[in-house]
C-alpha positions in Angstrom: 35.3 -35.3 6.4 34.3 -33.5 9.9 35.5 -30.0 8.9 33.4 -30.6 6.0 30.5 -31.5 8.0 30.7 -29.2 10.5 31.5 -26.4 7.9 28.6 -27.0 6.0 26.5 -27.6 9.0 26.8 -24.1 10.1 26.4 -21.9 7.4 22.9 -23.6 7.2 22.0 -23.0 10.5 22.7 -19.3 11.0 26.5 -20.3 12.7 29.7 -19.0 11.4 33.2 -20.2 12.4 35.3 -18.3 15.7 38.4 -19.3 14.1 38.8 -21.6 17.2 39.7 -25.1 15.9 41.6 -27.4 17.9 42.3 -31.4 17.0 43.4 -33.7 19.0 44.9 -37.2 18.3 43.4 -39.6 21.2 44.4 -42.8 18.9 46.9 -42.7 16.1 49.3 -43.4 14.3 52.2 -43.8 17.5 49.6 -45.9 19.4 48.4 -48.4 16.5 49.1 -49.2 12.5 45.3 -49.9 12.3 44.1 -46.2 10.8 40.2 -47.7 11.7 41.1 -47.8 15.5 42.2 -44.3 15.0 40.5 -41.5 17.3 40.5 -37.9 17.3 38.5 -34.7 18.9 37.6 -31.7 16.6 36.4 -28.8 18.7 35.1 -26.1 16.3 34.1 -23.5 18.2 30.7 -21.5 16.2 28.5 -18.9 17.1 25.0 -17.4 15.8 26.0 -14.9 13.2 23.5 -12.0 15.0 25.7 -13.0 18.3 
């Protein structure tokens, strides 16, 4: 659901996608069984399409 956010969120404001993406897992599936305590980082890195 966040690349879909963030992938829809820039397209409307002028941003377009570096091709950067990194995810990391901060809480998962090694640390608990509980996928609602689960925690990880998206870093999408967008710039201004003119820039």
């Amino acid at each position: 659901m966040t690349y879909g956010a963030v992938g829809s969120f820039a397209p409307r404001n002028d941003l377009h996608s570096q091709d950067l993406v990194a995810q990391v897992c901060l809480v998962g599936p090694r640390d608990t069984d509980r996928p609602e305590r689960w925690r990880v980082l998206v870093a999408w890195l967008i710039a201004p399409k003119n820039g």
